[in-house]
KOLTILUM-829194 format. One record per residue: residue in one letter; x, y, z of N, C-alpha, C in turn. Coordinates in steps of 0.02 Angstrom, whole numbers, padded with zeros to 5 digits, always signed. Atoms other than C-alpha are relative to their C-alpha. Layout:
AXYZXYZXYZ;...
// end
This chain:
X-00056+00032-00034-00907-00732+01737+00064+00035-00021;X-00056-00026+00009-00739-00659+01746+00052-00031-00043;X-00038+00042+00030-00629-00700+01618+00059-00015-00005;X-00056+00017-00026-00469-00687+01688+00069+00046-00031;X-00042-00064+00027-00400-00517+01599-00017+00008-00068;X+00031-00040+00054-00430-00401+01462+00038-00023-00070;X-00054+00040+00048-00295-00492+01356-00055-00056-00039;X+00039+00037+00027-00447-00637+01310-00059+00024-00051;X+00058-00043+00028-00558-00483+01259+00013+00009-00067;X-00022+00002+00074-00451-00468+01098+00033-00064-00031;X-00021+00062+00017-00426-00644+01054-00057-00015-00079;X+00028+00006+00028-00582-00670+00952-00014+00064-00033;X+00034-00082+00042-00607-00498+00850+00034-00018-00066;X-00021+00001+00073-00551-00507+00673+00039+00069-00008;X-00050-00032+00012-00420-00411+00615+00009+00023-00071;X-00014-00016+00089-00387-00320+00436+00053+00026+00016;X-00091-00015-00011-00189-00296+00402-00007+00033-00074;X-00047-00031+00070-00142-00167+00280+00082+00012+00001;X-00067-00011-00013+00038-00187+00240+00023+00052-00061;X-00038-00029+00059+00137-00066+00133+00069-00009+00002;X-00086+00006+00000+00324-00110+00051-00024+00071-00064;X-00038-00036+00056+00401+00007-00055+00063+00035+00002;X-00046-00044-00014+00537+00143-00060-00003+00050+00057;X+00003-00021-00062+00583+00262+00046-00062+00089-00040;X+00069-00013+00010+00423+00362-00021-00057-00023+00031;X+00065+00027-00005+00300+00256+00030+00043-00006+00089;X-00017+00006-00069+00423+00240+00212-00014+00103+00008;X+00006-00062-00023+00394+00425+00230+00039+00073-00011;X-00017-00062+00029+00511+00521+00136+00038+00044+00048;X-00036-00056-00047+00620+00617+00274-00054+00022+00058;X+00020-00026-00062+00502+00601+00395-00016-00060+00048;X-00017+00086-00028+00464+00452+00531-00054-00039-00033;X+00051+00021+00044+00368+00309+00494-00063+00023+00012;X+00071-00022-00013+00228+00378+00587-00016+00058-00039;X+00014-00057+00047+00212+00501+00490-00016-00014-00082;X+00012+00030+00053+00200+00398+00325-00083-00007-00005;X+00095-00005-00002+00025+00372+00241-00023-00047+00023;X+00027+00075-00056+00019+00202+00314-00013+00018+00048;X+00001-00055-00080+00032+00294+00491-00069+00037+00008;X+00064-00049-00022-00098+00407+00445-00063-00047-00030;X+00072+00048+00042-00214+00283+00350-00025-00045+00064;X+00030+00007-00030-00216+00187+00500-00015+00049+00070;X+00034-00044-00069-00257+00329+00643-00066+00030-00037;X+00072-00029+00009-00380+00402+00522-00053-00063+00003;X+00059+00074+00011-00487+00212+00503-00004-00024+00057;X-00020+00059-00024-00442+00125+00654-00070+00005+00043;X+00067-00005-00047-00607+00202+00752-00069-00018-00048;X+00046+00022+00039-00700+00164+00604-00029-00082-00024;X+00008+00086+00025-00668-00022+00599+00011-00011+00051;X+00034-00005-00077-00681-00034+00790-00085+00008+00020;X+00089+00016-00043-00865+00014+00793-00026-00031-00050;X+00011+00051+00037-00873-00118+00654+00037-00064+00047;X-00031+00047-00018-00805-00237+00756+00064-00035+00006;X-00057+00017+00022-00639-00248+00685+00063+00046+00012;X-00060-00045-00016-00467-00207+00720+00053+00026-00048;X-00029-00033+00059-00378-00105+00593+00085+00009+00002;X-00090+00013-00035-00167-00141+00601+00031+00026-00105;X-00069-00005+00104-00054-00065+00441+00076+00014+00045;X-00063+00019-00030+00094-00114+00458+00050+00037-00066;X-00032-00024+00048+00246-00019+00336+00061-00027+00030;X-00074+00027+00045+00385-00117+00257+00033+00036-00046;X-00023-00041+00069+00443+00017+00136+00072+00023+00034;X-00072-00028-00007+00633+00083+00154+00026+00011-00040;X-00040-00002+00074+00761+00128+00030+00047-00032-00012;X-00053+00044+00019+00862-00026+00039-00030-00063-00030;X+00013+00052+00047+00752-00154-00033+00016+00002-00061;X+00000+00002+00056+00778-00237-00189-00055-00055-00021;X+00057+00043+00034+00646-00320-00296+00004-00070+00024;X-00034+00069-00008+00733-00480-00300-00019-00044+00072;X+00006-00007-00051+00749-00478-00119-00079-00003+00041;X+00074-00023-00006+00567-00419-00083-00053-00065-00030;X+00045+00048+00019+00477-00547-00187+00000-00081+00007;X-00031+00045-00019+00568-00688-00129+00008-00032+00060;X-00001+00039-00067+00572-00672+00045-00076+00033+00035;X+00047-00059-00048+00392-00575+00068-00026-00033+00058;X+00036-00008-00038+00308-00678+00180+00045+00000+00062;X-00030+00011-00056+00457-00686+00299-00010+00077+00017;X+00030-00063-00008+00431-00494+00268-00056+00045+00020;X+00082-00005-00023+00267-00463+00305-00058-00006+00014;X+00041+00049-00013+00210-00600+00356-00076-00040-00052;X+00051+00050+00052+00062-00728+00282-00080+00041+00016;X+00075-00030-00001-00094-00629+00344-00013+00069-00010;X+00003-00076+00010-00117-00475+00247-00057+00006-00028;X+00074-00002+00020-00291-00415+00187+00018+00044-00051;X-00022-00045+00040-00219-00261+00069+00072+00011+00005;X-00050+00002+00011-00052-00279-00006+00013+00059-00034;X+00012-00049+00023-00011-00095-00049+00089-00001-00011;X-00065-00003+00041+00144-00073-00175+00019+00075-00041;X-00006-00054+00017+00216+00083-00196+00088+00019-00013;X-00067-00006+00015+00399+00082-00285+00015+00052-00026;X-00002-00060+00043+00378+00251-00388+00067+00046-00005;X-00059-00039-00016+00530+00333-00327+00097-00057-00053;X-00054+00046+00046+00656+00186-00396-00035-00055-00027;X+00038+00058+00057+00556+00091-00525+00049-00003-00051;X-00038-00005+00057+00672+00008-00648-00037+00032-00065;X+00014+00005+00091+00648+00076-00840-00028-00053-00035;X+00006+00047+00043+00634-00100-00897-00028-00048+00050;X+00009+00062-00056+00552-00235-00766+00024-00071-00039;X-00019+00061+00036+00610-00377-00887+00065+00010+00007;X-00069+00013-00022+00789-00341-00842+00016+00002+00062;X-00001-00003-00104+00819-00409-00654+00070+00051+00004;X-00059-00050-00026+00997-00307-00663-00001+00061-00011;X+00012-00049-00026+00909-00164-00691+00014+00042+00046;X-00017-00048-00049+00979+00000-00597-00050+00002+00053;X+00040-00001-00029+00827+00026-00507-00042-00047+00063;X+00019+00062-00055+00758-00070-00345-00066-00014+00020;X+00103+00022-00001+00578-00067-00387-00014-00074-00020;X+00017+00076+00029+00495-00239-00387-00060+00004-00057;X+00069+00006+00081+00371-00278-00559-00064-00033+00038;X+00043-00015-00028+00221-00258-00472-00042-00059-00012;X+00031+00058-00003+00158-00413-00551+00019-00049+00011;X-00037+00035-00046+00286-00512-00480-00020-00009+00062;X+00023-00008-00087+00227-00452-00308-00043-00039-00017;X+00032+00016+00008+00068-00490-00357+00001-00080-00004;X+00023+00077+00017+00080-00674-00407+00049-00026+00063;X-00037+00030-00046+00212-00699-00262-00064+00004+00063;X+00035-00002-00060+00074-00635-00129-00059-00068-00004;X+00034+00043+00011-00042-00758-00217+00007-00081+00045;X-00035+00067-00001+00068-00917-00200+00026+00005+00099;X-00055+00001-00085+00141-00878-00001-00053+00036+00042;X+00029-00028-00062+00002-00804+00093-00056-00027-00004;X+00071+00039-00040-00166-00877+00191-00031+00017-00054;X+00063+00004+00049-00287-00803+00067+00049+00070-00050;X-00029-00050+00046-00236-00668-00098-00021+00034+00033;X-00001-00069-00027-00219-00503-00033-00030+00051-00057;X+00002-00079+00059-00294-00347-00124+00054+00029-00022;X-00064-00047+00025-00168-00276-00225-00009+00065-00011;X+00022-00084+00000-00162-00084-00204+00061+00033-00028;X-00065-00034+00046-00023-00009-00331-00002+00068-00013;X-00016-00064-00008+00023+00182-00294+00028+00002-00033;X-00044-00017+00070+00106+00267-00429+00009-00030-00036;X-00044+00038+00054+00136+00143-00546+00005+00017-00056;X-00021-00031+00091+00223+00177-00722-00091-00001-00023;X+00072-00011+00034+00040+00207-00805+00033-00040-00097;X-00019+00040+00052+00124+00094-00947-00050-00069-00025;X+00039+00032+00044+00045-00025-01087+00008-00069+00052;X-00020+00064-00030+00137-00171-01008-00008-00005+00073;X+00017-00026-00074+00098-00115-00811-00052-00022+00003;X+00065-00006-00027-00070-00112-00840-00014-00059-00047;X-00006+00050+00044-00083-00258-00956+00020-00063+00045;X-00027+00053-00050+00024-00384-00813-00052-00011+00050;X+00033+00001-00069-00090-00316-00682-00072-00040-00025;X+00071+00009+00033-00265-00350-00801+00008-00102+00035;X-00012+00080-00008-00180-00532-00788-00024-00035+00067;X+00004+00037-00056-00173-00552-00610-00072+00024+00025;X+00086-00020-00019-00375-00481-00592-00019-00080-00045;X+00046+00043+00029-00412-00623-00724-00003-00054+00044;X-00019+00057-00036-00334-00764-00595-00010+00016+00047;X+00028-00005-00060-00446-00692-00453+00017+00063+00046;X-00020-00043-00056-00333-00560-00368-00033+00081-00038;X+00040-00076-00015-00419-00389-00313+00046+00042-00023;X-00098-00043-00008-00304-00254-00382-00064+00084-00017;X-00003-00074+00015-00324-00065-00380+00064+00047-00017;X-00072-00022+00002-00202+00049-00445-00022+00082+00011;X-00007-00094-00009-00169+00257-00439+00072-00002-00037;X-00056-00031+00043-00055+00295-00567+00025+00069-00002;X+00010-00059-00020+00041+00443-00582-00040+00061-00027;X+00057-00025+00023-00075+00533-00693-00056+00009+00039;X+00059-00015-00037-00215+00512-00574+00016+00020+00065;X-00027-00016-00063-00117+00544-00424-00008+00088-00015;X+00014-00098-00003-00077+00718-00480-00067+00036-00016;X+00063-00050-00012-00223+00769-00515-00060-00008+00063;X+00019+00023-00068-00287+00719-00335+00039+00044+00013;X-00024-00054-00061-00178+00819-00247+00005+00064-00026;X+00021-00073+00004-00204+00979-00358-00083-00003+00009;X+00070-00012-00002-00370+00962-00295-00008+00009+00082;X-00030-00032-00078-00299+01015-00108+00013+00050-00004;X-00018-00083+00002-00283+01182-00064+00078+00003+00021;X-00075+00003+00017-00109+01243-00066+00036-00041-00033;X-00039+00037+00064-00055+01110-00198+00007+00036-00044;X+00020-00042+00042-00114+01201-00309+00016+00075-00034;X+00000-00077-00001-00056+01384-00363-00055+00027-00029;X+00062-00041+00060-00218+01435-00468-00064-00022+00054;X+00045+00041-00051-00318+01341-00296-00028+00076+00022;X+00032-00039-00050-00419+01494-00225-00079-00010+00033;X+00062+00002-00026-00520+01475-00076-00064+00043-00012;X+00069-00059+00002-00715+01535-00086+00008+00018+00070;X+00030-00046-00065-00764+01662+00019-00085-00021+00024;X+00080+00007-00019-00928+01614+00121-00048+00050-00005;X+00059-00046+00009-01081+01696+00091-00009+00049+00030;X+00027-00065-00042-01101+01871+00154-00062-00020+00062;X+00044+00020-00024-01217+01879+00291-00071+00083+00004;
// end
């Protein structure tokens, strides 16, 4: 039976929302947002969670005018209540000290986010933390918010860099093999 337009066909499908806030790093750095890794994270997945059934949406909140304060306070008016992976990537202006809110810096304390996404959205979001300080107390806040249920992954910068010297042209010492004679 006809169902009265293709608009009813995506009513029932399930949806996974990756959102990313951060700086203007994680917005793309001098280039648009499409072009950010959110951009490309969802064009490379979105056919992959389509012939799963599901519709794959990342959405990027990152700019270089947030401030922590700001950000953790008003997120879900920010990025709304249904997010499946909350991806936090402040690296570029991370305060020195997250225990001082007047801190120079307009990075939010990652476990702030964290316990704010908890308390204001439909279900806890995965926490996915790009660059973060690779600090005692970083990784220590975050351990916290895994004990009280929330999903967290991080990439510090230590492990970051050595990911992308593992790309050709990152690398200066990177030389391609030559394929096998024939």
């Amino acid at each position: 039976e006809y169902d009265g337009g293709n608009e009813n066909l995506y009513k029932n499908i399930p949806i996974f929302h990756w959102t990313t806030v951060g700086d203007s790093s994680a917005a793309g750095h001098g280039n648009t947002y499409s072009q950010s890794y959110t951009a490309i994270l969802e064009k490379t997945v979105t056919e992959a969670f389509a012939a799963a059934g599901v519709q794959f949406v990342a959405t990027n909140h990152a700019g270089d005018v947030w401030s922590g304060m700001e950000l953790a306070f008003c997120l879900e008016s920010i990025v709304g209540k249904d997010v499946d992976i909350l991806s936090w990537d402040f690296s570029l202006s991370d305060p020195e000290d997250f225990s001082n809110p007047l801190s120079p810096g307009q990075g939010i304390d990652p476990a702030l986010l964290g316990e704010r996404a908890g308390r204001v959205m439909n279900s806890m979001p995965f926490l996915f933390f790009l660059r973060i300080l690779s600090d005692m107390l970083s990784s220590e806040r975050i351990r916290r918010l895994e004990s009280r249920g929330a999903g967290t992954g991080t990439l510090d910068e230590d492990a970051l860099s050595e990911l992308i010297l593992t790309f050709p042209n990152q690398n200066s010492k990177w030389v391609p093999k030559s394929p096998p004679s024939i």
